[in-house]
N, C-alpha and C positions, 0 to 999 in steps of 0.2 A: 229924704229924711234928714233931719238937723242932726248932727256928731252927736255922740251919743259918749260922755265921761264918767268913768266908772272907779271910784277909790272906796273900794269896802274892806274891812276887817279882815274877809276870806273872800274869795277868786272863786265864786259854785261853779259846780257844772251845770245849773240849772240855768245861768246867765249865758252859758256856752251854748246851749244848746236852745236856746229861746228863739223864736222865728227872726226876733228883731237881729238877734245876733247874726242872722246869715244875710243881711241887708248891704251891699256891696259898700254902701256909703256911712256904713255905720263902724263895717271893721277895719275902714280905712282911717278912720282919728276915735278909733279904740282907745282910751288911755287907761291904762292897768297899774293898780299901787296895792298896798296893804300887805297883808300874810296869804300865801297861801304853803305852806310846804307840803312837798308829797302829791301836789292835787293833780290831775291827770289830763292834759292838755296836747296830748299824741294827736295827730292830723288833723290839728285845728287850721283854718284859715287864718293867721294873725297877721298877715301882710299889712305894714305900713303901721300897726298899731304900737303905739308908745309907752313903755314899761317903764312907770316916774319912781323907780326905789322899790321898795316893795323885798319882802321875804320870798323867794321859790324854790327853797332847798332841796334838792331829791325829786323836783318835780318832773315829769314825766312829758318832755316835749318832740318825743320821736316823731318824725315823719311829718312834722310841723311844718306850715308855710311862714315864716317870716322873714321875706323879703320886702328889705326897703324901713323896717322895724328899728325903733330906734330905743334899747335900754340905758338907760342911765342909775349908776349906783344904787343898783339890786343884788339881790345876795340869790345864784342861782347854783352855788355849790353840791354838789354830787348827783345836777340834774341829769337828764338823758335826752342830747340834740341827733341820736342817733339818725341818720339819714333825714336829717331836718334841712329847709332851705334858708338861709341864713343872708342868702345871696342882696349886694347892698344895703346890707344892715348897718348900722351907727353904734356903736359901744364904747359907754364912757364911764370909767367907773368900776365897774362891773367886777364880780367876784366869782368867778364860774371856776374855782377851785376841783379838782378832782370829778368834775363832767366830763361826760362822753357824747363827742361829736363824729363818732366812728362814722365815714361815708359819707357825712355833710358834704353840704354848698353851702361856700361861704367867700367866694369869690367878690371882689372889690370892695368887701366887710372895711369899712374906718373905723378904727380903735383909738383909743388911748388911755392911759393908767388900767390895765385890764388884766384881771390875776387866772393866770390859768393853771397853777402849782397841781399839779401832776393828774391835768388835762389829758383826755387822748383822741390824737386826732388819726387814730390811724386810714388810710385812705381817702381823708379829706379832700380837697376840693376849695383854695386858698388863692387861687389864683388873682394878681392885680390885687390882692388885701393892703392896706397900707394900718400899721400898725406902730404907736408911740409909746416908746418906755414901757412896753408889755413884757410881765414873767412867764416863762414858757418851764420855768423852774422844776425838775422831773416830769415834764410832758413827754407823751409818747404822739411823736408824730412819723411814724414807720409807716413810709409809702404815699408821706400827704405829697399832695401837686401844688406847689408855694409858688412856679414861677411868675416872674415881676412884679413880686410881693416888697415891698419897702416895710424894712422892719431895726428902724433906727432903734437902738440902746436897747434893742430887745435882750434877754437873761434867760440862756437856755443850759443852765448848770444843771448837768448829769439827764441831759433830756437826751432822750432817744430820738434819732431823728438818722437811723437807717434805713435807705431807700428814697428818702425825700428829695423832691425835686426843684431845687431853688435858682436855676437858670434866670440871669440877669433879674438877679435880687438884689436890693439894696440891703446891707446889715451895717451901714456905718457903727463904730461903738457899741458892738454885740460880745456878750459873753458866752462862748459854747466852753466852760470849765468841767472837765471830767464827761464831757458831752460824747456822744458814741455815732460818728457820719460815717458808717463802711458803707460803701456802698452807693453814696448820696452823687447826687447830680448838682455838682457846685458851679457848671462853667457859665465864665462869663458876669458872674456875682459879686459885688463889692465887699470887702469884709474890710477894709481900710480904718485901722484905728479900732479894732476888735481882738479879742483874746481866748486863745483856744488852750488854755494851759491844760496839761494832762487829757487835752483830749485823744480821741481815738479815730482818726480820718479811712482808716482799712484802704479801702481800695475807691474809694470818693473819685469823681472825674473833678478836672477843675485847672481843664485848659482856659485861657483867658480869664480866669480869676483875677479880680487884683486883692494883695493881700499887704499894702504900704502901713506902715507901723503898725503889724501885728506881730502879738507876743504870744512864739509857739511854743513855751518854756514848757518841758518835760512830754508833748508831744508827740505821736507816734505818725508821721507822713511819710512810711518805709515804702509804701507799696499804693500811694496814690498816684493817678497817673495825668499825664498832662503837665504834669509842676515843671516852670522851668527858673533859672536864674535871676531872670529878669523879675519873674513877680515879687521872690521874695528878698528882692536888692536891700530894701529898706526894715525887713521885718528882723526880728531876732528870738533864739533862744538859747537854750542852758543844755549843760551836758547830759540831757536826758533825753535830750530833744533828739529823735531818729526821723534822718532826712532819707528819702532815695539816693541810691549807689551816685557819688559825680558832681554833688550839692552841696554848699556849703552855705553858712548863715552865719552874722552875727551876733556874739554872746552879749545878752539882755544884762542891762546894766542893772542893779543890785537892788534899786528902786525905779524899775521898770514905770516913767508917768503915762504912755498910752495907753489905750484898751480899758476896756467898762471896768476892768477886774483891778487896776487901779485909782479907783475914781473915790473922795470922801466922801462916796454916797453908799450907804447899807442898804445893800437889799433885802428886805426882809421878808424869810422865806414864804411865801404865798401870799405878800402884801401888793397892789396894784401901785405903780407909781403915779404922785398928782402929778397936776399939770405942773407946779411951779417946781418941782423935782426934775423933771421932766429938760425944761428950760436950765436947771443950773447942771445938771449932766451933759448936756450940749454945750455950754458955754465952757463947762471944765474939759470938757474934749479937747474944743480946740485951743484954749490955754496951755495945756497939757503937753498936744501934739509939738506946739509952736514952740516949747520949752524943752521938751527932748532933743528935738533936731540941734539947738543951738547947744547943750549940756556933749550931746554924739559928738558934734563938730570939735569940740573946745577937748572933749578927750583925744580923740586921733590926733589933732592937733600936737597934744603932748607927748601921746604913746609915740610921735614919728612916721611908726608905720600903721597906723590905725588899729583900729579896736580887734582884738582875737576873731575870727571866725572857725565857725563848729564845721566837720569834715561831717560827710551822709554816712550814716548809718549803714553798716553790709550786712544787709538780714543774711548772709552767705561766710559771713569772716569767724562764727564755732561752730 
């Protein structure tokens, strides 16, 4: 049967449920646009079918198959992907603001500009996801499985992400600000040029992390384990900053230029970033990074004996 393209006003259930609709060749260049908010599309087949824009606020997509699915700039805020397959999905655009993807697959999912402001992924299933200039902005992702997930300029300010599993992840130029990882499985994850200020690391593994111009300014790493010297040779923070007992750091210069957290770019609380945003956030990265180094250099330089470093914090010394 010829593809079958569908842009109506409202998304029935009458179209869902139509014989043609269960035609293997038909839900495979499915293409779905208009309004539907609230409409009820729990264990539907939408494998491979293409979501061009479109209203699905609150809509009901538990248990869903959409693998291989490709949405582009639709508005799916406070839907429910709860145990949904999401698995090689395309997401561009997208506004999935305050949805629940509790238990999904969503494994080698491509994103970019994708708002997920206080998303929750708890238990997910992220695996190999590669994701660009995505807000994870108060998401809850407690217990999601992220490993070898690439998640460049991702923005995970005051996200919950205890328990998560991000082993040999990319987070080049990530924001975890006021961010909460007790617990989390970090080893072997790049956070290189990322900014964890007032975050909360508890007891995070995160041997073989590398952590090169990150700013842990007011930071709590008392009791993470794995951390050694070496990683955070290059990183720095502020006298708030609590290292483990034997660690020492250098104190962040007063306009700290690396990490997402100083970039002139506003993230706007639950806004997806475009592509060309996108592009000048990478570009001011490495601008950035390339201009601290030589700012560090040209201070030690002067101070003689180099820039102050912070002594670890002794969760034991009142």
């Amino acid at each position: 049967m010829i593809g079958k393209h569908v842009f109506a006003a409202g998304l029935t259930a009458a179209l869902l449920a139509s014989p043609a609709f269960a035609d293997e060749s038909v839900r495979r260049t499915l293409s779905i646009g208009g309004s539907c908010p609230e409409c009820d599309l729990s264990g539907k087949d939408l494998s491979g079918a293409m979501f061009a824009g479109g209203n699905f606020t609150g809509a009901d997509l538990s248990g869903a198959s959409l693998s291989g699915a490709s949405l582009m700039g639709g508005r799916f805020a406070d839907a429910s992907f709860r145990r949904a397959d999401l698995t090689d999905a395309r997401l561009t655009g997208v506004n999935f603001n305050q949805a629940s993807f509790v238990g999904a697959a969503l494994s080698r999912v491509w994103g970019t500009g994708v708002g997920f402001f206080s998303a929750d992924f708890t238990s997910a299933v992220m695996t190999d996801a590669v994701f660009f200039g995505t807000n994870f902005t108060r998401a809850t992702l407690a217990g999601a499985e992220m490993s070898g997930s690439k998640l460049t300029g991702a923005v995970f300010i005051e996200a919950d992400l205890t328990r998560v599993t991000l082993t040999g992840a990319l987070l080049h130029g990530a924001t975890f600000e006021r961010a909460n990882l007790d617990n989390a499985d970090l080893r072997g994850a790049n956070f290189s040029g990322s900014t964890f200020e007032d975050a909360r690391l508890g007891a995070a593994r995160v041997d073989d992390a590398l952590f090169e111009h990150v700013d842990f300014s007011g930071a709590d790493l008392s009791n993470v384990r794995g951390l050694t010297a070496d990683q955070i040779a290059t990183a720095c923070g502020n006298g708030e900053t609590r290292l483990p007992r034997g660690l020492t750091l250098d104190e962040c210069l007063e306009q700290q230029p690396w990490g997402a957290g100083g970039y002139d770019l506003t993230y706007q609380v639950g806004t997806p970033l475009s592509l060309d945003e996108l592009n000048r956030l990478n570009q001011l990265r490495k601008e950035q990074v390339r201009a601290a180094e030589e700012r560090r250099n040209a201070a030690r330089q002067a101070a003689g004996e180099g820039q102050p470093r912070l002594t670890g914090f002794d969760p034991d010394a009142n």
